[in-house]
C-alpha positions in Angstrom: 118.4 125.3 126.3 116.9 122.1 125.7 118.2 119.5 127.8 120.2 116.3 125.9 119.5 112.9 125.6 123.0 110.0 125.8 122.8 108.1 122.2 124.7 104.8 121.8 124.9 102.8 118.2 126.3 99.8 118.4 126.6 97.5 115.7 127.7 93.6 116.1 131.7 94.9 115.7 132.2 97.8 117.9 130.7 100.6 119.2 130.2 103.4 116.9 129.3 106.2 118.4 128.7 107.4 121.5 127.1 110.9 122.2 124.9 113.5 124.1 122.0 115.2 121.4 119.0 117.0 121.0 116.8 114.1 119.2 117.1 110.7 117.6 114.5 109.5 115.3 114.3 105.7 114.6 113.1 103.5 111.8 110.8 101.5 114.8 108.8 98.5 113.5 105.3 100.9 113.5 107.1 103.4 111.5 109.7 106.4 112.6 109.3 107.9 115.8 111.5 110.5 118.2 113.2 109.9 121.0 114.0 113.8 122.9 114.9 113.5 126.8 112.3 112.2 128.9 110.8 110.2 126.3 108.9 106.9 128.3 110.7 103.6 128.7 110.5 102.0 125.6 112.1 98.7 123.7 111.5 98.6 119.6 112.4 96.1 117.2 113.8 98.5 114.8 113.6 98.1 110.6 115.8 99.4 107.5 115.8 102.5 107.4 117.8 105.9 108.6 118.8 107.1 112.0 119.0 110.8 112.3 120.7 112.5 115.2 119.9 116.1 115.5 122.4 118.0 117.8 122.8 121.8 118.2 121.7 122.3 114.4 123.6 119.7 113.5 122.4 116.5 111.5 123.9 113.2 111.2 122.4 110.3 109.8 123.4 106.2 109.5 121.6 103.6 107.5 121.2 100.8 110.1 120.0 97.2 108.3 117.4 96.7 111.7 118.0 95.9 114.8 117.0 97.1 118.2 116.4 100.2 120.3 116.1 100.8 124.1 114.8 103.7 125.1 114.9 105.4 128.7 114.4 109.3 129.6 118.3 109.6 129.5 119.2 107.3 127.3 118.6 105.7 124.1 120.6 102.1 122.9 120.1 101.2 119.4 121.8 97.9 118.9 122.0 97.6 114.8 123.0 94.6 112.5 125.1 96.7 110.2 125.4 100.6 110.2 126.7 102.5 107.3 127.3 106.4 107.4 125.4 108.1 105.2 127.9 110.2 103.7 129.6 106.9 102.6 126.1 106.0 101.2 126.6 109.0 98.8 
C-alpha cells in the first residue's frame, strides 16, 4: 500500500478541506507538478488552474484562482485566493 500524504486547502475564509491522499497535483507557476509522500521541501507560487486529489481511486478536484503551496514529505499546504468545487463548476 502506498503510503499517504496530509493535504490542507485553505482559502482566505476557512479551511476547506483537510485530508490524508495518495497524490496532489498543482497548477505551480512552471506548470503542474505532483506532490506523492516524500516529495522534497518545496514552496510554489501557484496559478489558475485545477487541484486534483487522488485518494484510493478516488478523484476530487477544486478550481483554485492562485495562490500558494508548501510542500514537505508529509505534508502539502496550499493556501488559495478563492476555491470552487468542481462539481459546482459543472
Amino acid at each position: 500500500m502506498a503510503e499517504k500524504i496530509a493535504f490542507d486547502l485553505v482559502s482566505p475564509e476557512r479551511l476547506l478541506l483537510s485530508k490524508s491522499v495518495d497524490m496532489v497535483t498543482v497548477p505551480g507557476a512552471e506548470g503542474y507538478m505532483g506532490v506523492l509522500a516524500g516529495h522534497a521541501p518545496l514552496v510554489s507560487t501557484l496559478r489558475a488552474g485545477m487541484i486534483d486529489m487522488l485518494d484510493d481511486g478516488q478523484d476530487t478536484r477544486f478550481f483554485i484562482r492562485g495562490g500558494f503551496a508548501e510542500i514537505s514529505p508529509t505534508k502539502i499546504t496550499v493556501l488559495a485566493e478563492e476555491a470552487i468545487p468542481f462539481t459546482e463548476l459543472q
